[in-house]
N, C-alpha and C positions, 0 to 999 in steps of 0.2 A: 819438310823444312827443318833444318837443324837448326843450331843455335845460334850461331854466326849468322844467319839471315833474316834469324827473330828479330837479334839486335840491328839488324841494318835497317829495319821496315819504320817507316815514320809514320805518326798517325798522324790525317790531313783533317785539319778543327778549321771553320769559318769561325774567324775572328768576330765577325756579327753575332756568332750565336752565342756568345762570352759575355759574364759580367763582371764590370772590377769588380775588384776587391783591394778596400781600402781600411787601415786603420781603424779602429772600433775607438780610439779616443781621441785622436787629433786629425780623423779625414784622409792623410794623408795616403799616395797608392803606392807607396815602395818601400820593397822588404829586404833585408840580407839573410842568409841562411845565417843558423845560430844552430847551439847545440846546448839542450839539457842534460848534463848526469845525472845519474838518479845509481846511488851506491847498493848493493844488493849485499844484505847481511851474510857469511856464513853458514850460518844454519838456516838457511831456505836454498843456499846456491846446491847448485848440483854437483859442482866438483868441490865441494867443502872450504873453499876459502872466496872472499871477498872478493868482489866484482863490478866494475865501472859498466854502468849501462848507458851508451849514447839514445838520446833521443833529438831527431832532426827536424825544427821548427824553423818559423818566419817568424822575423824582429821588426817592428817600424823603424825607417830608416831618421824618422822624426827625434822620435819619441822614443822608441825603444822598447814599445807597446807590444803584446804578444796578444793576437786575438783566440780568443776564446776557440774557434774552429779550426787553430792551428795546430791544437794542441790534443795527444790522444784522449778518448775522452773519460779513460779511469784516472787520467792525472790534472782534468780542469779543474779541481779543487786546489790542486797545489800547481797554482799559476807561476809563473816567475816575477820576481819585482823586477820590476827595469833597472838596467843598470847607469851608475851615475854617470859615465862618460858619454851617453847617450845624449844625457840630459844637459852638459854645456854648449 
């Protein structure tokens, strides 16, 4: 199977055997994709100068809430604050 067929194969999930997931602070079940940087110093980068590191999470579409399980788990300590346009 090459590559091209990998990507074509869908995997088939009974929706029954699924549990939401909702919100850890305000309940709510819908997220949008968001994205945390996280700056990587110089002298740890590999190629010696500064570097933006994407990391790709779910936001409440409420609240703007990041649940703890979305997030990898050496950076749950440095959660994100919600942002305030979220919150009008």
């Amino acid at each position: 199977m090459n590559g091209n067929e990998q990507q074509q194969q869908q995997i088939q999930v009974n929706i029954d055997n699924t549990d939401a997931v909702t919100c850890e602070e305000c309940n709510n079940g819908y997220f949008t994709p968001a994205v945390m940087i996280r700056r990587l110093s110089p002298l740890v980068s590999p190629t010696g100068q500064e570097a933006m590191v994407p990391i790709q999470l779910f936001q409440c579409t409420q609240c703007g809430y990041v649940n703890e399980h979305f997030l990898p788990e050496e950076l749950r300590h440095a959660k994100p604050e919600r942002t305030n346009d979220q919150n009008s």
